[in-house]
N, C-alpha and C positions, 0 to 999 in steps of 0.2 A: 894221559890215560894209557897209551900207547905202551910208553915208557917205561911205565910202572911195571906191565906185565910184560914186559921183553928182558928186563931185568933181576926179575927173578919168576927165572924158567922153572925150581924148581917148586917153588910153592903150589902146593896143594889145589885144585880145580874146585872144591867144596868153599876155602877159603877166599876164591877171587868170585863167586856168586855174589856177592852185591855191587861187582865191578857191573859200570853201566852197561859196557859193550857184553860181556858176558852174560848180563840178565836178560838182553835182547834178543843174544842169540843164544842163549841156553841150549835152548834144542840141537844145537852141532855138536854138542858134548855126548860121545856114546863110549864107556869105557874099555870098548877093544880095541879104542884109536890109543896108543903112546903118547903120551905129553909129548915129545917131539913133534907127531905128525898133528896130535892137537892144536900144537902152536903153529905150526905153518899154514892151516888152515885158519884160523885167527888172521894171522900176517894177512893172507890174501882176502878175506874177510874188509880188516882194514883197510888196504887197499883200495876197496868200492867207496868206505867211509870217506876216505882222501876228499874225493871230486865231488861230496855234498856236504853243503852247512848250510844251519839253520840262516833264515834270512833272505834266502837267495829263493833266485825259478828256477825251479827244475823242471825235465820234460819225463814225461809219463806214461804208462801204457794201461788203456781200460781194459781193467780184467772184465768186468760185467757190471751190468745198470741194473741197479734194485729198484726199488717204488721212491724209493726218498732218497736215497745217495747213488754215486758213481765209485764202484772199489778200484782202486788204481796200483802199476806195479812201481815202484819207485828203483826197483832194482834192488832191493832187499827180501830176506825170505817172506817176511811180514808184508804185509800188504796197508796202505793207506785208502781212506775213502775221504769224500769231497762230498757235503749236502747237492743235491738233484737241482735244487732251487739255481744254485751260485749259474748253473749255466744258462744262458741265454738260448742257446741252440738245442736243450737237452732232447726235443724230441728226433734230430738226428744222429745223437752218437750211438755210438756199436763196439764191441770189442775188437780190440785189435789198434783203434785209434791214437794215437799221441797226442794226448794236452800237456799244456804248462800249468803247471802249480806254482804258488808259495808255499816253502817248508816253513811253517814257523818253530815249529818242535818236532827234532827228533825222534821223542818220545812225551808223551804227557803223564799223569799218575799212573794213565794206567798200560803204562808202557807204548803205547799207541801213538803212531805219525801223525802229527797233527799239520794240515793241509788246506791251503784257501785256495779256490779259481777266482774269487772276486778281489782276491789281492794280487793274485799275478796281475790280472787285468789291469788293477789300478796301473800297477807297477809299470807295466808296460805304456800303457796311456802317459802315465805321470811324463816319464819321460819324454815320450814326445811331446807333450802340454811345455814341459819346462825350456826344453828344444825351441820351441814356437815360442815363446816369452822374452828368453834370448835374445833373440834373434829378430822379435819385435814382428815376427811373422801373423797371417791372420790364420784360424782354425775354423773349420765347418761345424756347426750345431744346430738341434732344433727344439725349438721351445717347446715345451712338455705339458709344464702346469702351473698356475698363477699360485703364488703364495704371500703373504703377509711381504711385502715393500718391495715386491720384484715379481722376476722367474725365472722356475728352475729349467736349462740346459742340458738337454744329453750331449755332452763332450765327447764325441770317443766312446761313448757307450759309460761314461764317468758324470756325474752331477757337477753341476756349477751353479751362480748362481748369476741372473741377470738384475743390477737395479732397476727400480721401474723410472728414472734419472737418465738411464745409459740405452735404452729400448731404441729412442730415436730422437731429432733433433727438436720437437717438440712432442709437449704430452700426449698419450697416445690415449684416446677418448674409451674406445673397447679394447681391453687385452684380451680377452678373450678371440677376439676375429683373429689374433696372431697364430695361438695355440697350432701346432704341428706343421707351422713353416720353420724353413733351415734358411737361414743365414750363414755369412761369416761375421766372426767375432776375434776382437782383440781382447788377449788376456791382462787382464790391469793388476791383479795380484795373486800372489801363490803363496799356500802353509801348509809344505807338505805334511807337519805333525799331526795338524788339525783337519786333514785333506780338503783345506779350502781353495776353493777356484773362484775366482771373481771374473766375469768378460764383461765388457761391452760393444755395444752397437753403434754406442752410436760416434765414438771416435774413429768408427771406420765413415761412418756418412759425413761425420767435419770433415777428416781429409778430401774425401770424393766433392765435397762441394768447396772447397779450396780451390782444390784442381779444377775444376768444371769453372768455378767465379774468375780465376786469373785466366783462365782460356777465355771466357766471355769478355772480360775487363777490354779485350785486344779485337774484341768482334761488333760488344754492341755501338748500336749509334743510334743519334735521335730521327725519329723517321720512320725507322726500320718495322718491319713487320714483323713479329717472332710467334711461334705458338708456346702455350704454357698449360700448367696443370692449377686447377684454383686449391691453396693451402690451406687459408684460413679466410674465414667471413669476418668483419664487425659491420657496426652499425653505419659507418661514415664511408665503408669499402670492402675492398678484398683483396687479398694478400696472393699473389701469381707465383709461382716458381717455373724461372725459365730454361730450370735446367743447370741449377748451381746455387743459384742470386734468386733472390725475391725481388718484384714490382709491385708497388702499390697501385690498383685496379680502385680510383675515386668513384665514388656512387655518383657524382656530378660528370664524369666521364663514359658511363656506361650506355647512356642512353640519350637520346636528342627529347626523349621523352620522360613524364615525371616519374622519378620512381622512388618507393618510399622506404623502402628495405631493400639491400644490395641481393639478399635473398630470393628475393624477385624475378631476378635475371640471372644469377650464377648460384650453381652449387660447389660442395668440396668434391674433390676427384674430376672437375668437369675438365675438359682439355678445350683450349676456345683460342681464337688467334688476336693478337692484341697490336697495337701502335705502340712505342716508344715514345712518349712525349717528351722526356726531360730526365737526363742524366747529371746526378751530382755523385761522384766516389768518394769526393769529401766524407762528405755527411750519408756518405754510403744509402743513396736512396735512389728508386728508377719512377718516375710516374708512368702508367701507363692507361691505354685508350683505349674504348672499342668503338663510340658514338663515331671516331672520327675514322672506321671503316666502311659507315656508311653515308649515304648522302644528304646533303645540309638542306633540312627540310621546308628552311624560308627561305630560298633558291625561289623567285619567282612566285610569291604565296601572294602578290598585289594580284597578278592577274587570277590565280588559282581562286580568291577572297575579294574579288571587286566589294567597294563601299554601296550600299545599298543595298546588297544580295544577304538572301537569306540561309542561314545556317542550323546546324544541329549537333550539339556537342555534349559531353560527358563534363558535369559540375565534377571538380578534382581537389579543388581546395576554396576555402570562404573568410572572408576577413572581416572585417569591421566596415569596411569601405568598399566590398562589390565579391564575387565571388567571377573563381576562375575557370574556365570552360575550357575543355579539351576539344580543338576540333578535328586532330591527327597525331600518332604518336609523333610528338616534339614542336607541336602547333598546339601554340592556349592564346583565349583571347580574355579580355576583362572586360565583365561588365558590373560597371560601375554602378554604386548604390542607388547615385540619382538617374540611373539607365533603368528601372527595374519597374515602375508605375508611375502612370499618369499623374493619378490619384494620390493613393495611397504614400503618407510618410511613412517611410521606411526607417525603422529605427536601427534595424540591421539586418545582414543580408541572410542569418539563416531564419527569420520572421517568412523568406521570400523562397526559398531555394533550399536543396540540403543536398550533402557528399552525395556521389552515383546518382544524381537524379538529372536524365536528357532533357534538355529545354531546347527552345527553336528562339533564335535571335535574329540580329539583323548588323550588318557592320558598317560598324560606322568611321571608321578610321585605320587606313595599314600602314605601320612604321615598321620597312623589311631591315633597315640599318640596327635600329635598336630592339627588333625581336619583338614586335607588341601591334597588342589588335584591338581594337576598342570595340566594344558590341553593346547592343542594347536591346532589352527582350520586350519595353513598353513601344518601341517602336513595332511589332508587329501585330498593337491592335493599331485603331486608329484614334487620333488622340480628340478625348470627349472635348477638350479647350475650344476644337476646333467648329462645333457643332451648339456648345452651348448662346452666343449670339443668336443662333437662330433657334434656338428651344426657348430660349427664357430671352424676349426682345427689352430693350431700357422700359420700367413703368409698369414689369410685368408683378404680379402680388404673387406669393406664394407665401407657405407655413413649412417651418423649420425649427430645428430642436438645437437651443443654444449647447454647444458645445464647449467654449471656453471662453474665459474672459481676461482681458490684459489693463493694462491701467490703460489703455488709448481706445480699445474699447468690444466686442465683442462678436464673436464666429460664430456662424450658423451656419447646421448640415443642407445644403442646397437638396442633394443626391450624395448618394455614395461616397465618400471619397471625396467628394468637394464642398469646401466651405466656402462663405462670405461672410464679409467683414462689415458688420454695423460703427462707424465711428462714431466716437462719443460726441461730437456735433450733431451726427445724425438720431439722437435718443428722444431729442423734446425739442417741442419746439418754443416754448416758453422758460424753460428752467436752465439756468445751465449747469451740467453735469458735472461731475468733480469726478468720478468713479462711475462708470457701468454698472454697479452692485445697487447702486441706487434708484435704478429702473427696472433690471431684468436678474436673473440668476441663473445660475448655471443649470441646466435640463429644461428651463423653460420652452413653453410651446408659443414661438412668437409668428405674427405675421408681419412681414418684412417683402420692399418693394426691390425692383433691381434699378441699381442707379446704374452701372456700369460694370462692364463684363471687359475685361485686357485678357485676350487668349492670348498671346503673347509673353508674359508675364506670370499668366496664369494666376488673375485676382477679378473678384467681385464685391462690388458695391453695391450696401443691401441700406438702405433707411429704414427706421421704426418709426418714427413722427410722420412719414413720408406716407403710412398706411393710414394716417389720419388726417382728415381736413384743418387745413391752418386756420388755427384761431385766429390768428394777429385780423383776417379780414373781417372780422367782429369784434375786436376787442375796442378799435374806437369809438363802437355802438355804445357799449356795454361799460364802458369808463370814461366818461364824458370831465374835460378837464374840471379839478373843481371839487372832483369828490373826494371824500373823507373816508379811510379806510384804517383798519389796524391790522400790525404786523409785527414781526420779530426781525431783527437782525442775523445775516445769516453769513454774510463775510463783510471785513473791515477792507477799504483799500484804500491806497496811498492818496486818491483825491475824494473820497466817499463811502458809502455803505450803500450794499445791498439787502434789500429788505424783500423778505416775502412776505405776498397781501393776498395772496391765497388763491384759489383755484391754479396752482402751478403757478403763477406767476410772481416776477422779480421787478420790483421796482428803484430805480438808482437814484440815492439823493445825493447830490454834491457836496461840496462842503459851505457851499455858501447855502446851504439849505437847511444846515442842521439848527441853525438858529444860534448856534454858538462863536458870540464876535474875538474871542480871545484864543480857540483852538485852534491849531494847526497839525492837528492828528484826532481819526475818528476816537481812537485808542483812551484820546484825554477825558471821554463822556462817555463812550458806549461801550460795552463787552457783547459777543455772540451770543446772540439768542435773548437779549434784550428787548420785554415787549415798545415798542413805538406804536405812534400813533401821527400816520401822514395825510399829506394831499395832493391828487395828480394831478403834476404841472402840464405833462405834454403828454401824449399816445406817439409813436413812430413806427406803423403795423409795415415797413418796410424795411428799415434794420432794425424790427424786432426788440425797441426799445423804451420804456417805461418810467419820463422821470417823474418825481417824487420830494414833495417836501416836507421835513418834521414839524410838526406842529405840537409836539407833545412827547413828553417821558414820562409815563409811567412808572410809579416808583417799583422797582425792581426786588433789591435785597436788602434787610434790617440793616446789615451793614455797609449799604453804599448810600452814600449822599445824592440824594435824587437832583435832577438837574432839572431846573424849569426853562 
């Protein structure tokens, strides 16, 4: 452009107006200057042009501040302006001051310098950013504003972006609690087209715990006491950082006492001082303790817990087989299902007992080698076993409400809580019983004698015939040998049948009594419940015995062949 009009001096000033440099400065054209002294002024003109071009920062001089822009001198007759916005400081500048700009144009359509402050800035910034990237340096920024998969970074007074990945060495639960803290940050990539800036955080805290973990790697040892800061909670622990390296804080470690959540006992942020129990760098793992900073609480707990002596402790957990009582933090004792009532079957332990509820016990066992207390809470009444002998003496009659029946024979509610057992010997004294069902049923209202009372043992023997006068001392009255009775068969046995002849009573015929000289089983003549018809041989009112001989069968069924 220069060239052109240096070159031909003499062409016409009308004809070089749409030359760019001439439309800009138009206004130095006044027709009493000589094209000679015109062009030297042009010359020196260009000159200024020389030492600017578009692209570059140039430095500045504010002519004045308007409401919405800054007009600036760039050294040209024309003046540039800069929007008000671009500056950061606009409520201090004044005339007279020097900024940096970027020239992007020369001139725009409409002839006008076109001028950024937010791209010097960049500009300036960039460089240093791309300097620090280089050179693998860190740079200061401070978190701004949370956005969709990160946040954004005032760099340098420039955006960037942080991932929400690179924040820190684990997830970071609120981002918001971060907002307008400054960090340092490593720049991980740069596009200056696109003005992208990528940082992170947390490649500077790997390196720092690198460094911190090979300094520790040379320091810790098992034993040792260290303090930490709690990182992370689960359910089985907690996770320590001790300043580099993490320890696992076991929930079975924390306490000598029971604890059901590590939450319990430690928070996140909490700073707490811990044991080194067990170092593996292998398997890069540190266990650590705190129960074993204080003192071991079954130290001496025989004497603290004499057997016999009575206690008070907090129910903490319940099984199937006894519920376990707290009686100090890291002292629990059991008591055992069959520890819990006299009386009362216990069919489990929360029927008796439930979580957080004090009960008062009594101990009865201390094992300080294996950590265990045995208690029992029916030990602190007194035990009824011990009193019933002399409440209910042998021969004593009471009434009781059959509660259950067994094939041997049947329980009755004494009192409370306490049964006796009618045996099935003990039902009749004439008949003999196959089943209990055939005398009594369950809810019956019976009267029943006391045979025998075992505290000890804790069993009582109760008779139901025993509440009745024994026939047998009248029945030799009343069945005089000789008499003729009818009856039915009611069992078959290997040497005879038993027959009942009525009023409860059983009479036994032999086999040499059936009349029958060729049988050798009742089975070959008779079926149950077959009517006969006998005669009593003997009465025996001392073992209770009735024999009996057939004289007769009755014919039975159309289809059986009767036996004479």
């Amino acid at each position: 452009m220069t060239d052109t009009v240096t070159e031909t001096p003499q062409q016409p000033i009308e004809d070089l107006a749409d030359e760019p440099i001439l439309r800009v400065r138009a206004d130095l054209y006044d027709e009493s200057y000589s094209d000679e002294e015109y062009q030297e002024m042009l010359a020196m003109y260009e000159g200024t042009m020389a030492s600017i071009a578009e692209g570059e920062i140039v430095t500045s001089k504010i002519l004045r501040v308007t409401d919405n822009a800054v007009i600036l001198d760039l050294g040209f007759k024309s003046e540039g302006s800069v929007p008000l916005e671009e500056f950061s400081d606009a409520g201090e500048l004044k005339e007279g001051d020097e900024v940096e700009v970027f020239l992007e144009h020369l001139e725009d359509q409409d002839g006008a310098v076109v001028l950024s402050k937010k791209k010097a800035d960049f500009m300036r910034v960039w460089e240093k950013i791309r300097q620090a990237h280089e050179s693998d340096e860190p740079v200061e920024g401070t978190l701004v504003k949370k956005i969709k998969g990160g946040v954004v970074v005032n760099l340098m007074g420039v955006d960037a972006f942080l991932p929400g990945s690179q924040i820190a060495l684990r997830r970071v639960p609120n981002i918001d609690e971060l907002l307008g803290q400054s960090y340092e940050f490593k720049i991980i990539k740069l596009n200056k087209r696109r003005r992208n800036i990528v940082v992170s955080r947390r490649v500077i805290l790997e390196a720092e715990r690198a460094s911190k973990r090979e300094h520790l790697m040379k320091e810790l040892e098992n034993g040792q006491l260290r303090t930490g800061v709690v990182k992370n909670i689960t359910d089985f622990g907690a996770f320590i950082d001790l300043g580099g390296v993490d320890g696992l804080l076991h929930i079975t470690d924390m306490s000598y006492g029971r604890v059901s959540h590590p939450s319990e006992i430690v928070q996140i942020g909490q700073e707490l001082e811990v044991k080194i129990l067990d170092i593996d760098w292998q398997r890069e793992r540190i266990s650590l303790g705190m129960k074993q900073l204080q003192n071991y609480p079954w130290k001496g707990v025989s004497e603290k817990y004499p057997v016999g002596s009575r206690v008070q402790g907090k129910v903490v957990s319940i099984t199937n087989y006894g519920a376990f009582v707290e009686l100090e933090p890291g002292i629990e004792g059991l008591v055992h299902i069959s520890e819990m009532s006299w009386t009362r079957n216990v069919r489990h332990t929360s029927k008796v007992v439930s979580i957080g509820e004090t009960i008062e016990a009594v101990v009865l066992k201390v094992d300080e080698s294996e950590e265990k207390i045995s208690l029992g809470m029916k030990q602190t009444e007194q035990d009824p076993w011990m009193v019933l002998p002399l409440k209910y003496p042998v021969g004593t009659r009471i009434t009781g409400n059959v509660r259950n029946l067994t094939s041997f024979g049947a329980f009755v509610e004494i009192e409370a809580g306490i049964d006796g057992l009618i045996h099935i010997s003990d039902m009749s004294w004439t008949k003999r019983v196959q089943h209990p069902s055939e005398v009594i049923t369950k809810g019956d209202e019976v009267e029943v004698v006391i045979l025998n009372i075992d505290g000890d043992n804790k069993r009582i023997s109760l008779g139901l015939k025993q509440a009745e006068e024994d026939p047998w001392l009248k029945i030799g009255e009343t069945l005089p040998i000789g008499t003729e009775l009818k009856g039915h068969a009611v069992r078959l046995m290997d040497k005879g049948i038993v027959i009942d002849i009525g009023n409860d009573l059983e009479g036994f015929a032999p086999m040499s009594q059936l009349g029958l000289e060729d049988a050798t089983d009742p089975s070959e003549a008779v079926i149950e419940g077959q009517p006969l018809e006998v005669k009593v041989l003997e009465v025996d009112p001392i073992h209770h015995r009735i024999v009996v001989a057939v004289i007769n069968y009755p014919e039975f069924t159309e289809d059986r062949k009767s036996v004479v």
